[in-house]
C-alpha positions, -999 to +999 in steps of 0.1 A: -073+047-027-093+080-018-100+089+016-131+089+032-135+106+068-169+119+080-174+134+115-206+141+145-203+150+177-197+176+202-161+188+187-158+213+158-168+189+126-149+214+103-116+214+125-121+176+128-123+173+093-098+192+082-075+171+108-087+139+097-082+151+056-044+157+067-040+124+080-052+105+053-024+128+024-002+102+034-025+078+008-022+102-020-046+124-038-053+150-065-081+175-050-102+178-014-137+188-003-157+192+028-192+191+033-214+196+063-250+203+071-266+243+090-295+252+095-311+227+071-289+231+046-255+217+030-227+233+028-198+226+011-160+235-007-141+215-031-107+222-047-081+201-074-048+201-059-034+195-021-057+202+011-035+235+012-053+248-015-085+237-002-081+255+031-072+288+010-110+294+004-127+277+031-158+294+043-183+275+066-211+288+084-212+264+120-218+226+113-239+202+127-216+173+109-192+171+084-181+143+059-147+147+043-130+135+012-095+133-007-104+121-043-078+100-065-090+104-100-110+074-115-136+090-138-134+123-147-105+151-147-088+167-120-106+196-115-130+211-089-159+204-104-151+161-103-138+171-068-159+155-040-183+157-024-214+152-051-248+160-046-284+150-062-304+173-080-319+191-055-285+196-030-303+172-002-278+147-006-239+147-003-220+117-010-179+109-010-169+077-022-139+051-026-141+025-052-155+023-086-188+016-099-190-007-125-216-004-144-215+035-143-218+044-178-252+025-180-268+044-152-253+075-158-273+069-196-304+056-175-301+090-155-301+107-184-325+097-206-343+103-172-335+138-179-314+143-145-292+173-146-253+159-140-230+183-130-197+163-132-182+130-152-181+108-120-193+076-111-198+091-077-226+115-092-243+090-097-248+071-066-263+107-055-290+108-079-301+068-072-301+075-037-325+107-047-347+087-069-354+062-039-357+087-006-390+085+010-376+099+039-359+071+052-320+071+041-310+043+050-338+023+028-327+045+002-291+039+000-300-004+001-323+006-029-296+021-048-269-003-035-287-030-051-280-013-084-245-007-085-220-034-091-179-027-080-162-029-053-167+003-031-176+026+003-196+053+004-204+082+032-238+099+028-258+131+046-292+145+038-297+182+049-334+164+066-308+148+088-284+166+102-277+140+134-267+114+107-240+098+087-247+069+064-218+050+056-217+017+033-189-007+025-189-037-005-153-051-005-133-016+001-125-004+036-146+012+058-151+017+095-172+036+124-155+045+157-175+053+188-154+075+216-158+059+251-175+080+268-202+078+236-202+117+224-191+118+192-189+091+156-164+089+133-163+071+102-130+068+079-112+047+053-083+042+077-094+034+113-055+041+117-062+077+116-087+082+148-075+106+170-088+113+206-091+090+230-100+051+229-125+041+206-145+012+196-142+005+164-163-018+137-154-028+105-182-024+077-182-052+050-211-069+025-227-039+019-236-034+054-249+000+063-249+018+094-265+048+104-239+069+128-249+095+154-233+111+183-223+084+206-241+057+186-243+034+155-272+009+144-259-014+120-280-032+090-272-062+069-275-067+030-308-074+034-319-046+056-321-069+089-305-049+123-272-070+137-249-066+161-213-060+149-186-070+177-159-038+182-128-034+191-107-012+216-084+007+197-061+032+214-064+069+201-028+072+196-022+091+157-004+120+160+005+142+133+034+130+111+064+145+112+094+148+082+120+154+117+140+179+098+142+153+065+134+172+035+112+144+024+096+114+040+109+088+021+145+101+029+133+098+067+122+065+059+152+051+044+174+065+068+150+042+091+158+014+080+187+004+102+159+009+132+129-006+113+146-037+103+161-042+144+123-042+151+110-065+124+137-091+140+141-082+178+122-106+200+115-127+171+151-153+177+170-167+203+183-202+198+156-208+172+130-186+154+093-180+170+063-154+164+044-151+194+010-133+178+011-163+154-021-183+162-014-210+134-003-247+149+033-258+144+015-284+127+001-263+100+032-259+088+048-290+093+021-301+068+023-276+041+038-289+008+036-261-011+037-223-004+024-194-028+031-160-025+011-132-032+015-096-032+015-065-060+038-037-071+062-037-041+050-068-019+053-085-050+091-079-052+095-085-016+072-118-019+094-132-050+128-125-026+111-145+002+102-172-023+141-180-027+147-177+008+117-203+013+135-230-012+169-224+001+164-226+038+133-248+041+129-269+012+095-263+002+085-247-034+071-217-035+057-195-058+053-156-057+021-143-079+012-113-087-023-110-068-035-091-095-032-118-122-035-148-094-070-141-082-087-143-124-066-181-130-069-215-113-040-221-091-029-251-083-043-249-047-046-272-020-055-275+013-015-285+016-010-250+002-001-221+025-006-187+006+014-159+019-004-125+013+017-093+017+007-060+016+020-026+037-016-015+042-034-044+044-061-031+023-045-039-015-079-047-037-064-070-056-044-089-027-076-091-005-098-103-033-067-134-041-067-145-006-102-145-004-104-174-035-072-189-021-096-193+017-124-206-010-100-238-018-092-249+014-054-229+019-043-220+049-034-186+047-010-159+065-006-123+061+026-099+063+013-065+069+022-033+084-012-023+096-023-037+129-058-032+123-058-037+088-084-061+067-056-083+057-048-088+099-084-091+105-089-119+074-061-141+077-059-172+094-027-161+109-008-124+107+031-115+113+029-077+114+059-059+102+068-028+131+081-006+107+057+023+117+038+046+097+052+050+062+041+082+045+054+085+013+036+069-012+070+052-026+076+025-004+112+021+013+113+005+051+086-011+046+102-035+019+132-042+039+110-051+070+089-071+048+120-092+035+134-094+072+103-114+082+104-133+055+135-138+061+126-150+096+097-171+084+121-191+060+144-200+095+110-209+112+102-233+084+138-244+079+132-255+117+098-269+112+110-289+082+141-297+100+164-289+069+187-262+085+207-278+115+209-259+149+243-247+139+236-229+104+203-216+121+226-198+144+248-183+120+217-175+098+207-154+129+243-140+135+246-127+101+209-111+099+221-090+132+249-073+112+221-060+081+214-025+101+250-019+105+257-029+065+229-005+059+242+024+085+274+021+062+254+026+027+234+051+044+267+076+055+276+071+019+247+088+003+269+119-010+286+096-038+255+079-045+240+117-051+268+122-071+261+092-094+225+102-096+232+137-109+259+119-137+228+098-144+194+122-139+194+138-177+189+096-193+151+088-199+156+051-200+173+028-178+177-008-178+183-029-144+193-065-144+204-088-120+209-125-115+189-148-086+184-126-058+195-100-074+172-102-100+140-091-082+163-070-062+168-046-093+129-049-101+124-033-065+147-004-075+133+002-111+103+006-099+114+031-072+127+049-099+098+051-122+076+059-095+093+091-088+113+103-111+087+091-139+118+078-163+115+044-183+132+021-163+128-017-164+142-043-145+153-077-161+166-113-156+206-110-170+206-139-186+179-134-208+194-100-222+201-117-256+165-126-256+154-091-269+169-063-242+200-059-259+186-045-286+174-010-268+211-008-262+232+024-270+251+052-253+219+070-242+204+037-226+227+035-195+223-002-171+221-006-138+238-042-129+230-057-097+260-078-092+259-085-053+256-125-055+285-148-050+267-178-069+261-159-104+294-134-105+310-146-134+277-147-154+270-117-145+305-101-155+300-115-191+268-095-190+281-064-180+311-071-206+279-074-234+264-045-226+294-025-224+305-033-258+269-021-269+283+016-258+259+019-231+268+032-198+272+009-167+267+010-132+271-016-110+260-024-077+287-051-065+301-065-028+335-054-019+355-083-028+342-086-063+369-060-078+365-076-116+337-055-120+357-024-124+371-039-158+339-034-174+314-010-158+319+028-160+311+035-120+309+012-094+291+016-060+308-017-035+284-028-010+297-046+023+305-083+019+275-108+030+258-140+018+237-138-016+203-143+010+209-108+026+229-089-005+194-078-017+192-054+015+221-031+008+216-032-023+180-022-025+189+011-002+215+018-025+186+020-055+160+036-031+188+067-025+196+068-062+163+070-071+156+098-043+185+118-057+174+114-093+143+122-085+157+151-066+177+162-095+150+166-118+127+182-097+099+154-098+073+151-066+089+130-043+067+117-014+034+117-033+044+111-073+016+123-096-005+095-105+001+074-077-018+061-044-002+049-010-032+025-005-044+010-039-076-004-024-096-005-058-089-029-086 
């Protein structure tokens, strides 16, 4: 969830830094810091609020290496003096760190009664001081000393002012990794290897509380039990280039205007007369075999993930489950070797997600990740990957990356449905057919966003909504409550219709206005008696409907008509019609749109 980026080598380790810090906003963050090692000493600024403010009252002397930091509150206020980087006693050590430490509260006691003199209310703090308690002049040694006395999951970057040609980096279950340029002059270490610019690099991953000691041009690597190995790199191509908004006011309006684009690429190359994944290693056989399939994913995977269950049962037979990886990875499943467990996640680095495949790999499943992130952990840990080609998505609320995600799942469903031999060659094609008109449905919504602005600013002054929807539609308006609570921090919920009388109904009056996803052919009537309940409550209705579904007018107070398609693929229109209401809400009241207070792009601690 923070970022982590440390620099040595024959560039500028401040400039580096500072370009690396930039790159990693996209992830979300509440303060900065930079520290770096001259003339035997450290040096070092850190500032709450955005890297702007940091660079405000930057001063450096020239550095021999720098390690760099975007901090996510965990423990302690936002404020510059919880800001990272931390130091030990004595300001020999700096350390930035991503994760949590578990048992912090009892060391930071231990510490204390110790008499050590803490400067802040982090966990990080804390690692500083261990690592100062066990230096004898080796740093390495005294990081695996103090690693063996901190529980979490976590990565940590570390310099000592005796050592000004190093950076000790760590990794226990959170990502981490080292890049060595090719012609060997220079190390980088960060939290996203996504985010190394230059030229080609080889790149490790750190896990198991491996350490490794980088230098200019090299990196020795140690296990959890201090023994050298050998870890196997890869090529990766120096291609990240500053993001751009391309004249959008915001990202995520760039990236739902996208969409039309993003989803040709998740699909493109993908179908002909049949579907097929060419970078899927997993045997035809694997799946021919699987009896059962379980989904896993959080916050907006999980939405995607419960869409894509649907689409799994309709089109190839086979149950399937969506969990939320969260609550899946602490309870038995039902798992089997029979089992294939989906795992989605943009980043590929979700704690939670990583941590449920990890048990589901314990029990035997076969497992398969959806992920934006070529060289993500989720890629590298899966038996099989299907990565989603939506690009880079920088604002924190996600937007193309969700209707790429249910494009390949979509996809996957007509792979299995051939497979399982339960779609025949003719509704296969005209699965296919219809998918190829979703960017131009979505073109059409898009060139619409004026009256969907205008809804929003009828709607912006409510603090609580309430979203409900039937079948597909139904974790269709979960995906759009949540984009609205994310940015325009209202109340807004998202429920099954037809459990309204089940205790909804009662928050019901003229301040509490409903969002209706009514898009799906199979449920309309239901759906209408809903809307018809609700409306004779007195609160306000707006419903999301396809253009031949006209009854809908007879009850709601404003209705937005999507084009016409199949209940499968109504959840695509739809959703950008919630992702642009949300934006314009969120618009209207002035909230933070591409990183929303609170909130991380990559949640890679529990």
């Amino acid at each position: 969830m923070c970022g982590v980026f440390g620099y040595v080598g024959a560039r500028d380790p401040l400039q580096v830094c500072l370009t690396g810090l930039s790159a990693l906003e996209y992830r979300g963050y509440d303060s900065t810091g930079i520290a770096g090692i001259s003339q035997g000493k450290i040096s070092f600024c850190k500032k709450a609020g955005k890297l702007s403010e940091l660079k405000k009252v930057l001063s450096f002397p020239p550095l021999e290496l720098a390690i760099a930091h975007t901090r996510w509150a965990t423990h302690g206020k936002v404020n510059d003096q919880n800001a990272h980087p931390h130091f030990d006693a004595s300001h020999s050590i700096a350390v930035i760190h991503n994760g949590i430490i578990e048992n912090f509260s009892a060391l930071r006691e231990e510490l204390l009664r110790e008499k050590a003199l803490l400067a802040s209310e982090t966990d990080t703090e804390i690692v500083a001081h261990l690592i100062a308690k066990y230096y004898k002049g080796d740093l390495v040694r005294a990081l695996h000393s103090a690693m063996q006395r901190l529980k979490g999951a976590f990565s940590l970057l570390v310099i000592h002012k005796d050592h000004p040609g190093e950076l000790v980096a760590t990794a226990r279950d959170c990502p981490l990794s080292v890049a060595l340029d090719a012609v060997r002059t220079e190390g980088i270490v960060s939290s996203d290897p996504n985010v190394f610019f230059g030229t080609n690099f080889d790149v490790i991953f750190l896990k198991a509380s491996e350490i490794a000691c980088v230098r200019k041009g090299s990196v020795d690597v140690v296990d959890s039990e201090l023994r050298k190995i050998t870890k196997k790199s890869e090529r990766i191509a120096g291609s990240f280039t500053v993001p751009s908004k391309e004249g959008f006011e915001h990202y995520m309006l760039k990236e739902i205007y996208e969409q039309p684009i993003t989803i040709q690429k998740a699909f493109l190359g993908r179908y002909a007369r049949g579907v097929s994944f060419e970078e899927l290693s997993l045997q035809d056989a694997v799946f021919r075999n699987t009896s059962k399939i379980c989904i896993i994913g959080c916050g907006t995977s999980s939405h995607a993930g419960s869409i894509g269950a649907l689409f799994l049962e309709e089109f190839a037979g086979v149950f399937t489950s969506c969990e939320i990886a969260s609550e899946a990875r602490y309870r038995p499943l039902l798992l089997s070797p029979d089992t294939l467990v989906i795992a989605i996640s943009q980043s590929g680095e979700t704690a939670d997600t990583l941590a449920a495949l990890h048990e589901a790999k314990k029990r035997g499943c076969t497992t398969l990740g959806l992920c934006n992130v070529k060289n993500s952990a989720l890629v590298r840990e899966a038996d099989g990957a299907l990565l989603l080609q939506a690009g880079p998505e920088m604002s924190v609320c996600s937007t193309k990356a969700f209707t790429s995600q249910l494009t390949t799942l979509f996809l996957f469903s007509l792979f299995m449905g051939q497979i399982k031999k339960t779609l025949t060659q003719e509704r296969l094609l005209l699965l296919q057919e219809e998918l190829k008109t979703i960017p131009a449905q979505i073109e059409q919504v898009i060139n619409r966003a004026p009256e969907i602005q205008r809804l929003a600013k009828k709607y912006a002054r409510h603090e609580n909504f309430f979203f409900m929807g039937r079948r597909y539609m139904f974790p269709t308006c979960l995906e759009a409550a949540l984009k609205l609570k994310e940015i325009s921090y209202v109340n807004a919920n998202g429920y099954p219709a037809g459990e309204l009388k089940h205790g909804p109904i009662a928050l019901l009056d003229a301040h509490f206005p409903v969002i209706a996803f009514c898009a799906n052919r199979q449920t309309e009537e239901k759906i209408l008696s809903n809307v018809m309940e609700v409306k004779a409550r007195g609160a306000p209705v707006l419903a999301i409907a396809s253009d031949h579904f006209k009854q809908i007018q007879k009850a709601a107070d404003d209705v937005f008509y999507i084009p016409d398609s199949s209940d499968s693929l109504a959840p695509f229109a739809s959703t950008v019609v919630g992702q642009l209401f949300a934006y314009y809400i969120a618009k209207e009241r002035g909230c933070e749109i591409d990183q929303p207070r609170n909130l991380a792009k990559s949640v890679t601690v529990e």
